[in-house]
DRENDO-1510 file (C-alpha; in Angstrom, 1 decimal, always signed):
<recs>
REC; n; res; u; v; w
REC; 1; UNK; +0.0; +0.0; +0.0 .
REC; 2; UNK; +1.4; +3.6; -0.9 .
REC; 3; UNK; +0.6; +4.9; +2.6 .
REC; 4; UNK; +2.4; +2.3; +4.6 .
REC; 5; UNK; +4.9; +3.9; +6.8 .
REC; 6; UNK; +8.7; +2.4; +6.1 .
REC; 7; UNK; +11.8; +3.3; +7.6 .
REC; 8; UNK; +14.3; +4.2; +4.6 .
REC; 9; UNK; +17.7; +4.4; +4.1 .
REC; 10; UNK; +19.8; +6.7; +2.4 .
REC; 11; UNK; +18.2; +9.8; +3.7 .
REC; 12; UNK; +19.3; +11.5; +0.5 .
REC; 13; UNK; +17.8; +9.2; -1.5 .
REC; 14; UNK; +14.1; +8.5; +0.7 .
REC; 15; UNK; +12.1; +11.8; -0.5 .
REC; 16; UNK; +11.1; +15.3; +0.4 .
REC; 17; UNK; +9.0; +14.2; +3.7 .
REC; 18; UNK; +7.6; +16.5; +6.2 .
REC; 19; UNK; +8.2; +19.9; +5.7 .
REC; 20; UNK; +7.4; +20.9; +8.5 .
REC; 21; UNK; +11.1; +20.0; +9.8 .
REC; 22; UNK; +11.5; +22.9; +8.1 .
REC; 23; UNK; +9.0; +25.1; +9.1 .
REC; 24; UNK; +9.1; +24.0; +13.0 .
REC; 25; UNK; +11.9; +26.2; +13.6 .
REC; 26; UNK; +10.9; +29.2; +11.7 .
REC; 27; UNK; +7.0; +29.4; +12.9 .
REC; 28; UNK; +8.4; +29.1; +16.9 .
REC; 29; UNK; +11.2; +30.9; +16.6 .
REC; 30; UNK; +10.8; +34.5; +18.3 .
REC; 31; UNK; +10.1; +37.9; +16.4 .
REC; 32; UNK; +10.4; +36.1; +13.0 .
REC; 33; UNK; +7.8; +37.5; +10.4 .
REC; 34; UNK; +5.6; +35.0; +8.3 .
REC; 35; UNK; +3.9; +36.1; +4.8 .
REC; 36; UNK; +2.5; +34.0; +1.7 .
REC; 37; UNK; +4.8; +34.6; -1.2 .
REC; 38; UNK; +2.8; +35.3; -4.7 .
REC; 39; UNK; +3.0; +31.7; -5.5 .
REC; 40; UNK; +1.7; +30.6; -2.6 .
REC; 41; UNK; +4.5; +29.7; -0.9 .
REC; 42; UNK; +6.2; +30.4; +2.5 .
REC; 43; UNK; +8.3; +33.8; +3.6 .
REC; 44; UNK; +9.9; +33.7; +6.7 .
REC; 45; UNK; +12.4; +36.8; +7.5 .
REC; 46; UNK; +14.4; +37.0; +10.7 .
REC; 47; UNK; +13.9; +39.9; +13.4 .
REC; 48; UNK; +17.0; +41.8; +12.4 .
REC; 49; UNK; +16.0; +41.5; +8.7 .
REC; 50; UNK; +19.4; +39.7; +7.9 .
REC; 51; UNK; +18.0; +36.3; +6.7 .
REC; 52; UNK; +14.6; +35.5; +4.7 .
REC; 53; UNK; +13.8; +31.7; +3.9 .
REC; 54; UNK; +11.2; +31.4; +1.3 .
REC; 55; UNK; +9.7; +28.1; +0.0 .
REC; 56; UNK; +8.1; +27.6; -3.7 .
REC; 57; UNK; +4.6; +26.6; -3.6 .
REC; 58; UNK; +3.2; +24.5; -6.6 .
REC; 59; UNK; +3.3; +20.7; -5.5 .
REC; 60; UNK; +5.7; +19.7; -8.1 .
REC; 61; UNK; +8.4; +21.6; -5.7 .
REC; 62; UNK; +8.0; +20.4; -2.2 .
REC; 63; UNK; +11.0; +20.3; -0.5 .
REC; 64; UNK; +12.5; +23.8; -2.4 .
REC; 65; UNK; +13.9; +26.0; -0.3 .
REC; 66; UNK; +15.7; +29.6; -1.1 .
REC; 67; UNK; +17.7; +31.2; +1.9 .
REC; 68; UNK; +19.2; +34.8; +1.4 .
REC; 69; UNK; +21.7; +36.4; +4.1 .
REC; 70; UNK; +21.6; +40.4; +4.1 .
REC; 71; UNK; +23.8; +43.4; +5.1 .
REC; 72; UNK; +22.1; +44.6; +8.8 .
REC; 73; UNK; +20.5; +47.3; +7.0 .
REC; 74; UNK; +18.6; +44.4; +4.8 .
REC; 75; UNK; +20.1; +45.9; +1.5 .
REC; 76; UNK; +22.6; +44.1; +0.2 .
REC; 77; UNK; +22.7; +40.1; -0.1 .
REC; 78; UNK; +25.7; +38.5; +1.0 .
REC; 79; UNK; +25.1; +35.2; +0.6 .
REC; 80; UNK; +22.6; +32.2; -1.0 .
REC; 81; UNK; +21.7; +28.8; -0.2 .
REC; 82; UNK; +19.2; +26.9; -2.5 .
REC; 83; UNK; +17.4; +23.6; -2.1 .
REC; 84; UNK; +16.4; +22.7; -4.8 .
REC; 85; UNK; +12.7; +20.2; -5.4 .
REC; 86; UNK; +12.7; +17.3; -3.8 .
REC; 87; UNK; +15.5; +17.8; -1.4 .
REC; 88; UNK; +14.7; +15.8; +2.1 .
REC; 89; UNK; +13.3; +17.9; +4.6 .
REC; 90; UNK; +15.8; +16.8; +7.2 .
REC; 91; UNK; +18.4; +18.2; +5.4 .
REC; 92; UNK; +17.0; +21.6; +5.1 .
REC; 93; UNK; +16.1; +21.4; +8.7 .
REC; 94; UNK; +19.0; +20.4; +9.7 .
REC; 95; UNK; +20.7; +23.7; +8.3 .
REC; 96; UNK; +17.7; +26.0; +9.0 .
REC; 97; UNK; +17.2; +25.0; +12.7 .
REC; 98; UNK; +21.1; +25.8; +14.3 .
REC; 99; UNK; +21.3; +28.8; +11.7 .
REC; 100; UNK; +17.7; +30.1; +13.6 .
REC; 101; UNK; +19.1; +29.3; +16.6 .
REC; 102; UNK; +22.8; +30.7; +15.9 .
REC; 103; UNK; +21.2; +34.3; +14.8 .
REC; 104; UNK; +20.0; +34.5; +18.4 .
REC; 105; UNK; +23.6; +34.9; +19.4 .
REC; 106; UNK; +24.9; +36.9; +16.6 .
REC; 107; UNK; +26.8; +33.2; +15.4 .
REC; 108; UNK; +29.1; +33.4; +18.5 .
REC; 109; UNK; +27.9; +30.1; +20.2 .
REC; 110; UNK; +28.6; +28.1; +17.0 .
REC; 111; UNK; +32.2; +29.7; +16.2 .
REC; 112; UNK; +34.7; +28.8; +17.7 .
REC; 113; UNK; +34.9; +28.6; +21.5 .
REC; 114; UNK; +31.4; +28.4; +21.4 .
REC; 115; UNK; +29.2; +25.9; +23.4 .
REC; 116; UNK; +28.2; +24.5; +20.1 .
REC; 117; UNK; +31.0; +24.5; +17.9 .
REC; 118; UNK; +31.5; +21.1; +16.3 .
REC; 119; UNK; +35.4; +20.8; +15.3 .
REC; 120; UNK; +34.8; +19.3; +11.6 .
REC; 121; UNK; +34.4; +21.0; +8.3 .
REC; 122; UNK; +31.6; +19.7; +5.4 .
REC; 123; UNK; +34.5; +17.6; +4.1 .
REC; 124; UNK; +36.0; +15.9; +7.1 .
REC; 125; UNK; +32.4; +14.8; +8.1 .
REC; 126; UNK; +32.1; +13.1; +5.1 .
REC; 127; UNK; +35.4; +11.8; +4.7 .
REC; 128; UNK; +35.0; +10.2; +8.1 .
REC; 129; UNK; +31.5; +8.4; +6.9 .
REC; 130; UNK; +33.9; +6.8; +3.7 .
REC; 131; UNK; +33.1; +9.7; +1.2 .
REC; 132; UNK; +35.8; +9.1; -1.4 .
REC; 133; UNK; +37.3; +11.8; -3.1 .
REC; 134; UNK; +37.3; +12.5; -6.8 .
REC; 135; UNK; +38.8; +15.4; -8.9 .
REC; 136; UNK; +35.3; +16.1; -10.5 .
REC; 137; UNK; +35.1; +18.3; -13.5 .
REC; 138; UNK; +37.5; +21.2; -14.6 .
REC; 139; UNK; +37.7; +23.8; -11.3 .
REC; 140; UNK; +36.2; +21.7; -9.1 .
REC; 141; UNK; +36.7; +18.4; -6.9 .
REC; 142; UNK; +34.2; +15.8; -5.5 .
REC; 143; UNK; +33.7; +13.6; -2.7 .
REC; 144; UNK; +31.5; +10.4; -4.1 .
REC; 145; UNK; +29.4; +8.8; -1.6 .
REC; 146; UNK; +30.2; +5.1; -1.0 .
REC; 147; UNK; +27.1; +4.0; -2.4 .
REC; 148; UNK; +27.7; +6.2; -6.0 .
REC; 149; UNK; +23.9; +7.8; -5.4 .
REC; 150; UNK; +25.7; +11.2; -4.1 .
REC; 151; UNK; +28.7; +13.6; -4.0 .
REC; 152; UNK; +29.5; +16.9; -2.6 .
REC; 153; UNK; +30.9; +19.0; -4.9 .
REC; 154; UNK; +33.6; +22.6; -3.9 .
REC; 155; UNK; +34.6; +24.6; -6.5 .
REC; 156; UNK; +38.0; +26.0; -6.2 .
REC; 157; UNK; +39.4; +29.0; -7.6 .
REC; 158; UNK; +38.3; +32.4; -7.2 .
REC; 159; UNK; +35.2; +34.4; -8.6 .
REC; 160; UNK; +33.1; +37.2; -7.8 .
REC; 161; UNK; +31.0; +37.2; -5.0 .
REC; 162; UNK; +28.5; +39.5; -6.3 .
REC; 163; UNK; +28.0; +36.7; -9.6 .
REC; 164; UNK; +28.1; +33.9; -7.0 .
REC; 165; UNK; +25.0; +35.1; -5.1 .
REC; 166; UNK; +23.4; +35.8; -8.4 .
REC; 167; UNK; +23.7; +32.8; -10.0 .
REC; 168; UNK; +26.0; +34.2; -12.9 .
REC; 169; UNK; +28.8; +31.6; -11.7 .
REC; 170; UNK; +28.7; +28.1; -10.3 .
REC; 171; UNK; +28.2; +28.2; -6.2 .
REC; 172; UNK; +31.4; +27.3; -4.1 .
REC; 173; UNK; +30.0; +23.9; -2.6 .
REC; 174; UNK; +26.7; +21.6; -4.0 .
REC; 175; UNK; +25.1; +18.3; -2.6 .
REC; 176; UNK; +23.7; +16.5; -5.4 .
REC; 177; UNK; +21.8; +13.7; -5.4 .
REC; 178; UNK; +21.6; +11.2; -8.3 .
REC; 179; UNK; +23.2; +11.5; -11.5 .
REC; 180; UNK; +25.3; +14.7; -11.7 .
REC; 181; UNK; +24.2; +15.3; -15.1 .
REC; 182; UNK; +20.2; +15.0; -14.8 .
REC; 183; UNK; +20.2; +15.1; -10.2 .
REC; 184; UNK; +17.3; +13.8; -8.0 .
REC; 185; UNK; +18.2; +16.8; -6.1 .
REC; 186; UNK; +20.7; +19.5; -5.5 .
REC; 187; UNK; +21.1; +22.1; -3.0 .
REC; 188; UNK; +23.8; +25.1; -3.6 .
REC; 189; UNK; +25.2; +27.4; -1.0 .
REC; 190; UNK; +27.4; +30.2; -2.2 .
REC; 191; UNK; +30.5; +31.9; -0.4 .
REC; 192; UNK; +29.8; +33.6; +2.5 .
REC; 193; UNK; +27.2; +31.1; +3.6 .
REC; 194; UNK; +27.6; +30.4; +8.0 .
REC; 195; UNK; +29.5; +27.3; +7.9 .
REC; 196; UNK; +28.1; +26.0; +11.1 .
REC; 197; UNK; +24.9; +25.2; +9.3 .
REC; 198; UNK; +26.7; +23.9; +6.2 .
REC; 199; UNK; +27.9; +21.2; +8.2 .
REC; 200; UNK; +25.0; +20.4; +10.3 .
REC; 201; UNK; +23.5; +19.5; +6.9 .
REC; 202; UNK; +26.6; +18.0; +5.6 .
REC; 203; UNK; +25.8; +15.6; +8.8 .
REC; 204; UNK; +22.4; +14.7; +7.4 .
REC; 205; UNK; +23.4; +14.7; +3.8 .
REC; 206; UNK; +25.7; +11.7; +4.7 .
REC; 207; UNK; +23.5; +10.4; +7.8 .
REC; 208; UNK; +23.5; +6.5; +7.9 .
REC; 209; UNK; +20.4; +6.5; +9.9 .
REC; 210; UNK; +17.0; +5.5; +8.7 .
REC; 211; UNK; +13.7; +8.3; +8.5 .
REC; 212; UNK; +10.2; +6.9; +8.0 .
REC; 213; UNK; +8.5; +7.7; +4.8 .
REC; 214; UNK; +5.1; +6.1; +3.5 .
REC; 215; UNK; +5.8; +3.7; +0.4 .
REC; 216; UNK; +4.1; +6.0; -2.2 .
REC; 217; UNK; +6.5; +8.8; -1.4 .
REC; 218; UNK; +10.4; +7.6; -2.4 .
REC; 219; UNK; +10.5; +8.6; -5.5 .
REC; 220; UNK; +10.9; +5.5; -8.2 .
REC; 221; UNK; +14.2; +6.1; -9.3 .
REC; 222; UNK; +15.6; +5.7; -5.8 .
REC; 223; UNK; +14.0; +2.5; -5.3 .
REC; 224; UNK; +16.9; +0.1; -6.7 .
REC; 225; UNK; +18.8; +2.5; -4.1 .
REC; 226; UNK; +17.3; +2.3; -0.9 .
REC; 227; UNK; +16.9; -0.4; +2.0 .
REC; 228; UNK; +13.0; -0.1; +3.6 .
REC; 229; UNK; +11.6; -2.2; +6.1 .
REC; 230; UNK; +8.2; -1.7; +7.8 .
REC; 231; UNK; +7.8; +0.8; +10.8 .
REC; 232; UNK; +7.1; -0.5; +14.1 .
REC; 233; UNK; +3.7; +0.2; +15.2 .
REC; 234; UNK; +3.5; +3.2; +18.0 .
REC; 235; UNK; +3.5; +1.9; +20.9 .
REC; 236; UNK; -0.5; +2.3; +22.2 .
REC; 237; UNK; -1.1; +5.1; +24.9 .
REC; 238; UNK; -4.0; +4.2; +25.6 .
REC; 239; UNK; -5.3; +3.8; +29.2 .
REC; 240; UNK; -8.9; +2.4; +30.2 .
REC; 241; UNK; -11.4; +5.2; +32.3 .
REC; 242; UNK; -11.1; +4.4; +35.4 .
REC; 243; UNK; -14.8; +4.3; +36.9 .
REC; 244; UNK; -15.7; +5.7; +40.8 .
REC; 245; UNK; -18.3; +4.1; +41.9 .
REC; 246; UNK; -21.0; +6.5; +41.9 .
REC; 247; UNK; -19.6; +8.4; +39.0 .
REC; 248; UNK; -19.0; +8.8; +35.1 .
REC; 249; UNK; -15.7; +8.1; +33.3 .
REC; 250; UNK; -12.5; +9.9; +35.0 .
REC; 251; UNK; -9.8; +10.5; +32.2 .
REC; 252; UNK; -6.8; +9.1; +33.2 .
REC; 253; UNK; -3.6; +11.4; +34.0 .
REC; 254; UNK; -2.1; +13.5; +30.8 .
REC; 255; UNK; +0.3; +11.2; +29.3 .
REC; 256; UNK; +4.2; +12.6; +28.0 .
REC; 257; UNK; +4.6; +13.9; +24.7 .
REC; 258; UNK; +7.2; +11.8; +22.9 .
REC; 259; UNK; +8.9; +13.1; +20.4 .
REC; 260; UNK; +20.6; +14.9; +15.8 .
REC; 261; UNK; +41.6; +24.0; +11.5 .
REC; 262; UNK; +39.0; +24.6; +8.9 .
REC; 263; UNK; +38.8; +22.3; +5.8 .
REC; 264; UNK; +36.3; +22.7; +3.0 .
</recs>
């Protein structure tokens, strides 16, 4: 049945899922301004005006993503990540939720000698999970995922900044998902982007660990790709009325709520 919950892994390779991962972080986090954009999609823009995520809104682009860093003033762009359709929403959540959370303290708790600053780069992370690396095409250089479904991709060499975060000129680092040539997905961040976040969804980009998805919703091309099983039930919570004597039905007690030197 297409709506029978599986756990699936890659990550990269098991769908778009719940966008809401991306929109948790956004919708609670303080002072941030919500607005429909003129397709329909989502505009969230920080407090200090510095960061704006916006979503695309026609079905045929769930999981796209557009994130924009500003000057303080809110008038010139400094940087650009894109997630492209289809990318999983963990990913994007994974980079949206410390990057809400490190604009709260200016970045500082994510730098270095912060409380939060994980000592790896995009490329050691993946290097450590067996990402081999490969020189790519001319000005750039790869690191293939063991599997062959993925690779991260860094451009080097220099180039404008300005025709970077216009999309003149290829981005300085890309996930890409599937066949280079014709990708599953692909999301693009441009120089200048925080690095904390970049690695956080390096981290989920390369995550081993499987994410429930309903049958109907891996995309086909991924299938020859991906382990599934079936998702354990949920465990029941639920708890007989107990019955006073005399009276109706008392409910019982409210249960819990249950619920992851610089190198480039």
């Amino acid at each position: 049945m297409p709506t029978v919950p599986l756990l699936v892994r890659p990550l990269r390779l098991a769908g778009p899922g719940d966008q809401r991962l991306v929109t948790g972080p956004l919708a609670e986090a303080p002072g941030w301004r919500f607005a429909r954009t003129a397709d329909e999609g989502a505009s969230f823009t920080s407090p200090c005006r510095t960061t704006v995520f916006t979503s695309s809104g026609p079905p045929e682009t769930l999981g796209a993503w557009s994130v924009h860093g500003y000057t303080p003033s809110g008038a010139q762009p400094l940087w650009r990540a894109v997630f492209g359709p289809g990318t999983p929403a963990e990913i994007t959540g994974a980079f949206t939720a410390v990057l809400v959370d490190g604009l709260r303290s200016g970045h500082r708790d994510y730098l270095l000698g912060g409380p939060h600053h994980l000592d790896c780069t995009p490329a050691s992370v993946l290097a450590d999970r067996g990402w081999q690396p490969d020189p790519g095409p001319k000005g750039f250089h790869d690191q293939v995922a063991p599997d062959g479904t993925a690779l991260y991709r860094h451009r080097v060499g220099h180039q404008s900044d300005e025709a970077e975060i216009a999309g003149l000129v290829p981005p300085s680092w890309s996930m890409i998902a599937g066949d280079p040539q014709r990708p599953s997905w692909r999301a693009d961040f441009t120089i200048g982007v925080p690095f904390y976040p970049l690695v956080h969804a390096a981290l989920a980009f390369s995550s081993p660990e499987p994410v429930e998805r309903a049958l109907g919703s891996i995309p086909a091309r991924h299938l020859p790709h991906v382990t599934a099983r079936r998702a354990p039930a949920p465990a029941s919570t639920w708890q007989p009325h107990a019955r006073t004597p005399q009276g109706p039905a008392v409910p019982p007690a409210a249960l819990p709520v249950l619920g992851g030197a610089r190198r480039r």
